[in-house]
Each structure stands twice: as structure tokens, then as C-alpha cells.
C-alpha positions as CSV (number, residue, x, y, z in Angstrom):
1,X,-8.1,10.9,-2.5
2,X,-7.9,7.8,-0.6
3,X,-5.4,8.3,1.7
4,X,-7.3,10.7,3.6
5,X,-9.9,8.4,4.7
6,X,-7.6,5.7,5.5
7,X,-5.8,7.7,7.9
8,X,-9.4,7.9,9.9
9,X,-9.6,4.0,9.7
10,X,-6.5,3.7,10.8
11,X,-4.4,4.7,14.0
12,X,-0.9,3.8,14.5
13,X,1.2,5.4,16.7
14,X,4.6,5.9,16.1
15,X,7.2,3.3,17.2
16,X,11.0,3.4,16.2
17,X,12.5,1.8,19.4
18,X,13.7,-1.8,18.8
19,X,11.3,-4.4,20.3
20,X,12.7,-6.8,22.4
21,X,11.8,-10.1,20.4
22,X,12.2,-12.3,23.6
23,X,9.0,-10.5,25.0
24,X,6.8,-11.1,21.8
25,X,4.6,-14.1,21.9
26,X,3.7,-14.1,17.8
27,X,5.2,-12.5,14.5
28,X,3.3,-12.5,11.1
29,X,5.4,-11.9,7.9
30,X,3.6,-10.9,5.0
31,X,5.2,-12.4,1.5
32,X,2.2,-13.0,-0.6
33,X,4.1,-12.5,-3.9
34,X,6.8,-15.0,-5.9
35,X,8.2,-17.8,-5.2
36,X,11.9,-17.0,-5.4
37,X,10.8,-13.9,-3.1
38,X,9.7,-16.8,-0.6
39,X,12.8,-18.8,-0.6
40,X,15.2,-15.8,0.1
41,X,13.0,-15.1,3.3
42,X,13.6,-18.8,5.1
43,X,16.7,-17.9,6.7
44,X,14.4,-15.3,9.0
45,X,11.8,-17.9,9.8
46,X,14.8,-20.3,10.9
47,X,17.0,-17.3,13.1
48,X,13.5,-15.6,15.1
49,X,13.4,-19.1,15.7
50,X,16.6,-19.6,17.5
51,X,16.7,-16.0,18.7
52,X,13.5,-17.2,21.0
53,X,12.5,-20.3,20.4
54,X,8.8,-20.1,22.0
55,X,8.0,-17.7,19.3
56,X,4.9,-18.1,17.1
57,X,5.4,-17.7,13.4
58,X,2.9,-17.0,10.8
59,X,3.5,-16.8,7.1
60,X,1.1,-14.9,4.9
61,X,1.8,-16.4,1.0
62,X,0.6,-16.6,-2.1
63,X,-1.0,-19.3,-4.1
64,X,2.2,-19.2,-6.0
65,X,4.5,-19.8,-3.0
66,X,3.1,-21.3,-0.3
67,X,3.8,-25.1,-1.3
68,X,7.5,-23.5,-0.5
69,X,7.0,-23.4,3.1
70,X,4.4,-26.0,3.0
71,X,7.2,-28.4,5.6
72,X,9.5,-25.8,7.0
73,X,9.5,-26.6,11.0
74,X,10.1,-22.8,11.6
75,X,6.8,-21.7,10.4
76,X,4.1,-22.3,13.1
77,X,0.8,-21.2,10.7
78,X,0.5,-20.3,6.4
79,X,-2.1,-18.4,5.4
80,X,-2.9,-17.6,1.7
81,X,-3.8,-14.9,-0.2
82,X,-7.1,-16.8,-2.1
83,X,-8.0,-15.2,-5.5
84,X,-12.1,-16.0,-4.4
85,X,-13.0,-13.2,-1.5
86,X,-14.8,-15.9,0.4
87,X,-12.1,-18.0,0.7
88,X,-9.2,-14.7,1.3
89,X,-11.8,-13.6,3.7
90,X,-11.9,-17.0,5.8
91,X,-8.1,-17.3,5.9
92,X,-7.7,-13.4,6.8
93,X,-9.9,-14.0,9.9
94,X,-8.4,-16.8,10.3
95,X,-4.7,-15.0,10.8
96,X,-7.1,-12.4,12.9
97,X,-8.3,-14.9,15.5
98,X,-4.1,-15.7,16.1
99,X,-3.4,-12.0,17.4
100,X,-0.1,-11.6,16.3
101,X,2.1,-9.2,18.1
102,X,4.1,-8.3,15.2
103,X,2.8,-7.6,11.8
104,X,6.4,-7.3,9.4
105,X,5.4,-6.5,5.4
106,X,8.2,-7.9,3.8
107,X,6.7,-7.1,-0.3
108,X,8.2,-3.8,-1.7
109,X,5.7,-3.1,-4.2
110,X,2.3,-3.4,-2.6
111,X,2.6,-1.5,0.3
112,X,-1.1,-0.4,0.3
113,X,-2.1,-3.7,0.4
114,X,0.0,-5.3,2.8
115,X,-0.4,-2.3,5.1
116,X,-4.5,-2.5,4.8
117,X,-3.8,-6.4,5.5
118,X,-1.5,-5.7,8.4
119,X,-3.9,-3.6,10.1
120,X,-7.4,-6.0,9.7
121,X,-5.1,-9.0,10.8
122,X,-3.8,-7.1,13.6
123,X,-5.6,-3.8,14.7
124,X,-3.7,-3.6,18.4
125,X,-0.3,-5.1,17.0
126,X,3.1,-3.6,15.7
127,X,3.2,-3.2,12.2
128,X,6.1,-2.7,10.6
129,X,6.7,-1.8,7.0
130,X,8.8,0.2,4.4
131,X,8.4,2.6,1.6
132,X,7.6,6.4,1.2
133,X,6.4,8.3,4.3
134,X,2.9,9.1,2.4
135,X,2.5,5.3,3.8
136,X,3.4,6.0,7.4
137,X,-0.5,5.9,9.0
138,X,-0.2,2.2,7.4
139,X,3.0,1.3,10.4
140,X,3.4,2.0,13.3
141,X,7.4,2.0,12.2
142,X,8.1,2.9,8.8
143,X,11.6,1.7,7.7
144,X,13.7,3.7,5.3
145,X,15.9,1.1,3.1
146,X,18.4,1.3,0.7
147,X,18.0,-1.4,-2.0
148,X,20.6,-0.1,-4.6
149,X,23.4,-2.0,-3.8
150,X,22.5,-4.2,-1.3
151,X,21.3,-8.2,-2.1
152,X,18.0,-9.3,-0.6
153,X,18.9,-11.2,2.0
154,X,21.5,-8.4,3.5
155,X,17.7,-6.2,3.5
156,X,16.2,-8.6,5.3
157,X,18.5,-8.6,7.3
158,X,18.7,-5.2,7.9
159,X,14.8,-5.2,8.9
160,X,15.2,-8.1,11.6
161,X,18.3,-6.0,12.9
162,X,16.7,-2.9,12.7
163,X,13.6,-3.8,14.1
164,X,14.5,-6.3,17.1
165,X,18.1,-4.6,17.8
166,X,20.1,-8.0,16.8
167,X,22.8,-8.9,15.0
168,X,22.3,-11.2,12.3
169,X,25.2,-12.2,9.7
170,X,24.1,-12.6,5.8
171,X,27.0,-14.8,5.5
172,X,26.0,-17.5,8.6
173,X,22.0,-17.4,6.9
174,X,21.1,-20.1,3.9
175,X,17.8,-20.2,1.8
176,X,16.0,-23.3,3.0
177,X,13.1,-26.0,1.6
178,X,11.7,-28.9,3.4
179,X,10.9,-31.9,0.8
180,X,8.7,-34.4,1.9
181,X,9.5,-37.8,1.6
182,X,6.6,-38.5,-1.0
183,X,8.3,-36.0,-3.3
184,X,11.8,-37.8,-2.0
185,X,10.1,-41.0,-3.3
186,X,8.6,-39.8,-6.8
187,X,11.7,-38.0,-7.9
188,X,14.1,-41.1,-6.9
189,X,11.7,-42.9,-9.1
190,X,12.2,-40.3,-11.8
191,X,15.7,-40.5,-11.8
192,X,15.8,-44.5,-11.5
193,X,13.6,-44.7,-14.7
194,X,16.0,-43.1,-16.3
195,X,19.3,-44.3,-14.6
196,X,20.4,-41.0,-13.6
197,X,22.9,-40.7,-10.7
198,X,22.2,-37.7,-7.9
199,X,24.9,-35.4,-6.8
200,X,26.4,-37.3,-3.4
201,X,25.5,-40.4,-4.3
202,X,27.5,-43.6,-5.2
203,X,27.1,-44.7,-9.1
204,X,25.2,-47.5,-10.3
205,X,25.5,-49.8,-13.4
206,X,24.9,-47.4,-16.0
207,X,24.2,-44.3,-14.2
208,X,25.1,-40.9,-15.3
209,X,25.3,-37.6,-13.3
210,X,23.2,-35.0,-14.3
211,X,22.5,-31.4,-15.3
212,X,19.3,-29.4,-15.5
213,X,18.3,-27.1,-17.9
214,X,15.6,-24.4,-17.4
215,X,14.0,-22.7,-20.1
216,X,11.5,-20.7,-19.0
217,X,11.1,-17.0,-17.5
218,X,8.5,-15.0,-16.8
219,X,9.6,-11.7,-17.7
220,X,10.1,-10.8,-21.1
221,X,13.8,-8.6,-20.9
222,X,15.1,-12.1,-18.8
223,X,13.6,-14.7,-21.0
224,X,16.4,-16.1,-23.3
225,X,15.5,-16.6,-27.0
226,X,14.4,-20.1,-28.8
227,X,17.2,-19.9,-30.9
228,X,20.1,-19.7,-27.2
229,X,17.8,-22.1,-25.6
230,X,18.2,-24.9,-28.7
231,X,21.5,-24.2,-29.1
232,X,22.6,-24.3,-25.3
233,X,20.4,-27.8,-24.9
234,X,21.9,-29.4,-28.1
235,X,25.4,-28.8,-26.9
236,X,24.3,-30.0,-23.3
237,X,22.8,-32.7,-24.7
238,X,25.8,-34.1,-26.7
239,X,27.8,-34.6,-23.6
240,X,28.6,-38.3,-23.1
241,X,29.6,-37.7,-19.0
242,X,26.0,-36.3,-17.9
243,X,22.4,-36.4,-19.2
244,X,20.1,-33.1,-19.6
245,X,17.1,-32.3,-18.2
246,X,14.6,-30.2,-19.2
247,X,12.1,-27.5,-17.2
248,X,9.8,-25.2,-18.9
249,X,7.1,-23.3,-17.6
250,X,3.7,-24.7,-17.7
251,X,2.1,-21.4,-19.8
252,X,5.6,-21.4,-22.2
253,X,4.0,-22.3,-25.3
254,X,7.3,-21.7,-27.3
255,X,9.7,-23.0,-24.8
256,X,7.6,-26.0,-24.7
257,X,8.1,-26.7,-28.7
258,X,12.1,-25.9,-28.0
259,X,11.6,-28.6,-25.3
260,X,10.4,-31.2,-27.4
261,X,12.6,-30.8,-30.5
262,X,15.4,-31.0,-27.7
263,X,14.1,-35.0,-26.0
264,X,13.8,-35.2,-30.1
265,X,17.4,-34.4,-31.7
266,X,19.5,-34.0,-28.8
267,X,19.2,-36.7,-25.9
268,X,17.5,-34.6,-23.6
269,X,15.0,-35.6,-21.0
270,X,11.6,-33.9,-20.0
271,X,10.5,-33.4,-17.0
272,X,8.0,-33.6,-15.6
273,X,6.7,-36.7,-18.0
274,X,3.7,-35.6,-17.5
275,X,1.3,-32.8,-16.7
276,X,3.1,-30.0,-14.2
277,X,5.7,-30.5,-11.4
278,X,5.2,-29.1,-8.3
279,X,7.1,-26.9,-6.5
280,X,8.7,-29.3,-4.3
281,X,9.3,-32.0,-7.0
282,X,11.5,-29.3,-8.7
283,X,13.2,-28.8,-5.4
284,X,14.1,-32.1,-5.3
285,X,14.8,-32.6,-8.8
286,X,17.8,-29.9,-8.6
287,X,19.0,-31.1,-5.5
288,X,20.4,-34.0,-7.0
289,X,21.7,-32.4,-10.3
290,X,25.5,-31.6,-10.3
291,X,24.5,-28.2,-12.4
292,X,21.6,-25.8,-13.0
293,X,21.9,-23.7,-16.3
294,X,19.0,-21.2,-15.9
295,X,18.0,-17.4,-16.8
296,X,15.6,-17.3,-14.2
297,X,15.7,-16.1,-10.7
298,X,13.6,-18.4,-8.9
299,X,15.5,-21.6,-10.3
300,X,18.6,-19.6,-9.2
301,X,17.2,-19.2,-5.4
302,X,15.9,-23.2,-5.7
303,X,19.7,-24.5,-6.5
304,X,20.9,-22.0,-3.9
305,X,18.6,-23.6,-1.3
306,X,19.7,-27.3,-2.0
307,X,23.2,-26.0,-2.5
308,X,23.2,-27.4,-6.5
309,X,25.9,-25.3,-8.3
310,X,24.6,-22.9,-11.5
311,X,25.0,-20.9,-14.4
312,X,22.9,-17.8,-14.5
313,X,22.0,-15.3,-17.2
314,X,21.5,-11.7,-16.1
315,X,20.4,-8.3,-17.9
316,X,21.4,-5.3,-16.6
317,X,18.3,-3.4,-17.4
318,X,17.2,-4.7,-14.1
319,X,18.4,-4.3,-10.6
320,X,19.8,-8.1,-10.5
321,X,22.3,-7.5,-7.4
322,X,19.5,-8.3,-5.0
323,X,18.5,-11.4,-6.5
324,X,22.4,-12.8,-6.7
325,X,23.1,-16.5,-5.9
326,X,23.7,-17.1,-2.6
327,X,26.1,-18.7,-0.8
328,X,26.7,-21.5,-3.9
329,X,29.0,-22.0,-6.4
330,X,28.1,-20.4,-9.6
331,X,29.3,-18.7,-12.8
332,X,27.0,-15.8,-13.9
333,X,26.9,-14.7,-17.2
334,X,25.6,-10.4,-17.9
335,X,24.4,-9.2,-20.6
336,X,27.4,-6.8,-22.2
337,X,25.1,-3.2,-21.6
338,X,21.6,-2.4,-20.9
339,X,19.9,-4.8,-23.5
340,X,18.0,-8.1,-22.9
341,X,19.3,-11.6,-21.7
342,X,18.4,-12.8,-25.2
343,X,21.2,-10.5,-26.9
344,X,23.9,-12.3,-24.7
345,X,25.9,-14.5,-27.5
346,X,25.3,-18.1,-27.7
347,X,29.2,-18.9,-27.8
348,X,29.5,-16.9,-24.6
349,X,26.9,-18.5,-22.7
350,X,28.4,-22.5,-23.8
351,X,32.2,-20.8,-23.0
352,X,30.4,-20.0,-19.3
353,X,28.9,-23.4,-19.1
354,X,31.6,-25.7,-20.7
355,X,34.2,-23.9,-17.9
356,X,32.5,-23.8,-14.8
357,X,31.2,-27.6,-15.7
358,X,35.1,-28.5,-15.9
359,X,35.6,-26.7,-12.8
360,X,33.0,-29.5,-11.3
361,X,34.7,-32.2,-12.3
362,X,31.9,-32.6,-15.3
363,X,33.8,-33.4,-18.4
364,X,33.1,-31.0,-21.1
365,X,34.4,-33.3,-24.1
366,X,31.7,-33.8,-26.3
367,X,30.6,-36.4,-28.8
């Protein structure tokens, strides 16, 4: 019933010719969702960049995700999608008053929204967007994409190709983070306290390289059970070549209890310390481990981006091709049919880590 009376707000002509990118002056990509979605979309930012380097770019993010892109020298302006209407009203006429030539939605399951956004921010502009055709009046070019086989960054890349007639290669494009040198400063300090030794660097009196653990996910078939996550810290905790740290998320009540009966019984370190890490401290964080062990996604796309090898769990009752490590070592561990990550066995999931460790030249032995 709405549809109708969007289509009389709303006028967009028809455009499926590619744009010739050296000829546009400003492009806004919309990716107001999570934060793994974030990090798989820096390679763009980083290539429109070098395709024409007077090119403006604008980010639209979420609240979630933004602190992601919060240093990135390819992105010229962020914007955020405020919960408050005041505030997501100051910020959308904000990204208004910039007119942007290009308008790219780059979120697959809000096209209503991200078209409405596309066309306030930019009434005269070229917006581009993807789903079914019902959402057409939305873009001015409507992209039909195949997401069954293909991993996220090859459909981004298909959209940049697509849309400005280039050639980009999935292979040559790497998930980036900038990290501040006050979050350099506070995680050195982190891993000084506790006379840890980051990947690359030489070792000090007492040092030890070491391995993070993540806990949490925010998805109920991906989440791994308190009974894997114990056992999987215990036996990473009784190594006597690395120390363990520990993540969990901040609303995890019950990964937050395995957490502490891990620092506890099995040698294991928190962090943070105290209170909640930010995005970029965890950034950091993994950039010096010499392994990530993690059932979640976003952890996955962090170590890819600071090129930390992993372990991953995977269920196949979701589409987890497009959200793949990328361009990192890893060892990924599936679920044996369509069932949770928590049904995975807990001997399997040690086998996984125990090899691949030995692989990095982390001695598996144990105590």
C-alpha cells in the first residue's frame, strides 16, 4: 500500500550505462549495519580511491561500526545512523548539504530504507541499489546479484565493476583498519602488564606469544555452547608456549561466567580488565596474537584485516561462503550437516586448533 505513494515522491530515471568514475566529484556508500559488514567494504573505499584520486568519499554507518572507519584516510566524511531522530536528522542533512553524485546502498536487507535514505541525501544524484524490481522507483539502476556462491567481497566487487565499467581483482583487495596510536599505546601496555610477546616482534625476558580466544556470538545457531567454550579455553590454557586471551561480548551474561571460571582454573587472561573494549583496542589486540580461535564472523573479518591467522567455526544452516576469511591463513572447522555450531564435537574443534597451531610454529605440547 505503500509503494504506490513512494513512487509519486520519488522519480528516478532509469540508468544502466556505466558511469565514468573519473567524471564524478563525490560517492556516498550506505553500510549502516554490522561491523564485520564494514570491514569487508574497506578494500572499495581504498580502490575508488586510486581509480581517481580527487574523489570525495562518504561513508553512511552505524553506531555499531563506525569507530571501524573512524582513521581510514580513504574515507573523506562518516555519517551515522543516530537511534534519536534529532540527532539522525542533523547528520542526514548533514550528508544532504555534501551533494553526492553517487548514492551506492551496499545493505541487502533494508533496501526500503536505504533507498528512502539515498533519495533525501541525494534527490538529483545516481542511486544505485540491488534487490527485487518492486524496488526499482528506489534507483535509478537496480542491480541484479547473485549471492549463492559468491564471497562478499567478489559482490562488491561485482557492483564497483558493474557500475563504473572497471576491473577490479578480489584477490589484489585486503579488508583494512586504521588504529590510532592511543589504542597502539594502551594495548602495548596491556600486553606489557602481562609480558606477552606480539606476533613480529623480538622476545623479551619472559615473554610469551599469544593466542586469542573469542567467545561470544550474536546469533543463536553460530554461538558455540558453554560446555565447547570451557573445554576449548582449558586446553588453550594449559599450553606452556603461548598465553590465552579471552573476548566475550559485553551483553553475554553466560560467556562472561565461562570467562571467569577460565582466568580462574585455566591460566587464561581477560580482556579487557575492565569495563568494554572498543572496537579498535580489539583491532589491535588481534593484530599482535599469533592465532584467533573464534565462531564469530566479525572476529573472523578483524584477524583477516590485521592478517592474524584463525580458526573458525561454521554452521551450514547459514549461507557462510560470503563471510569466508579472506586472504589469511586459516583452518575452518563446519558443522557435519545442517545443525548448529554448538553440535560440532569438542575433540574436533581442539584436533583443528592443536594442528593448524603446529602448522604456526606454536607448539601444541601441553602441560
Amino acid at each position: 500500500m505503500v509503494y504506490p505513494f513512494l513512487r509519486l515522491i520519488f522519480h528516478n530515471p532509469r540508468k544502466d550505462s556505466p558511469i565514468d568514475i573519473q567524471k564524478v566529484r563525490s560517492i556516498l556508500l550506505l553500510r549502516y549495519d554490522r561491523i564485520g559488514d564494514m570491514i569487508v567494504t574497506t578494500p572499495i573505499f581504498r580502490s575508488l580511491k586510486q581509480i581517481n584520486p580527487g574523489l570525495t568519499i562518504g561513508v553512511f554507518a552505524s553506531e555499531s561500526n563506525a569507530e571501524v572507519i573512524r582513521f581510514n584516510p580513504y574515507v573523506d566524511a562518516v555519517y551515522v545512523l543516530k537511534s534519536h531522530w534529532i540527532t539522525l536528522f542533523l547528520e542526514i542533512m548533514k550528508a544532504r548539504t555534501a551533494h553526492y553524485d553517487v548514492v551506492i546502498n551496499l545493505i541487502f536487507n533494508r533496501t526500503t530504507s536505504g533507498g528512502m535514505l539515498a533519495n533525501i541525501i541525494s534527490p538529483s544524484g545516481v542511486k544505485v541499489g540491488q534487490g527485487d524490481e518492486k524496488y526499482r522507483f528506489y534507483f535509478n539502476w537496480l542491480l541484479k546479484i547473485d549471492r549463492t556462491k559468491s564471497h562478499m567481497i567478489e559482490t562488491f566487487v561485482f557492483i564497483i565493476n558493474t557500475v563504473f565499467h572497471r576491473e577490479l581483482d578480489p584477490c589484489r583487495l585486503k579488508y583494512e583498519i586504521a588504529i590510532n596510536d592511543e589504542t597502539k599505546k594502551t594495548i602495548a601496555a596491556y600486553v606489557k602488564k602481562n609480558h606477552l610477546q606480539p606476533k613480529n616482534h623480538s622476545t623479551g625476558m619472559g615473554e610469551l606469544p599469544y593466542v586469542v580466544l573469542n567467545l561470544s556470538v550474536n546469533d543463536r545457531v553460530r554461538s558455540i555452547s558453554r560446555e565447547q567454550a570451557f573445554a576449548i579455553g582449558k586446553h588453550l590454557g594449559s599450553s606452556t608456549f603461548y598465553r590465552t586471551v579471552l573476548l566475550h561480548a559485553p551483553n553475554d551474561s553466560s560467556m562472561l561466567e565461562v570467562k571467569q571460571e577460565l582466568v580462574r582454573k585455566a591460566n587464561c587472561l581477560p580482556f579487557p580488565e575492565q569495563g568494554n573494549a572498543t572496537l579498535l583496542e580489539l583491532a589491535a589486540l588481534i593484530e599482535g596474537a599469533r592465532l584467533v580461535v573464534t565462531p564469530d564472523t566479525s572476529i573472523i573479518h578483524f584477524a583477516s584485516a590485521v592478517q592474524t591467522p584463525l580458526v573458525g567455526f561454521y554452521t551450514r544452516m547459514q549461507d557462510f561462503h560470503e563471510w569466508l576469511p579472506h586472504l589469511v591463513k586459516n583452518r575452518i572447522v563446519l558443522t557435519a550437516g545442517h545443525s548448529p555450531t554448538s553440535t560440532i564435537p569438542i575433540p574436533d574443534m581442539i584436533s583443528a586448533i592443536d594442528d593448524f597451531a603446529g602448522e604456526l610454529g606454536l607448539n601444541p605440547m601441553q602441560k
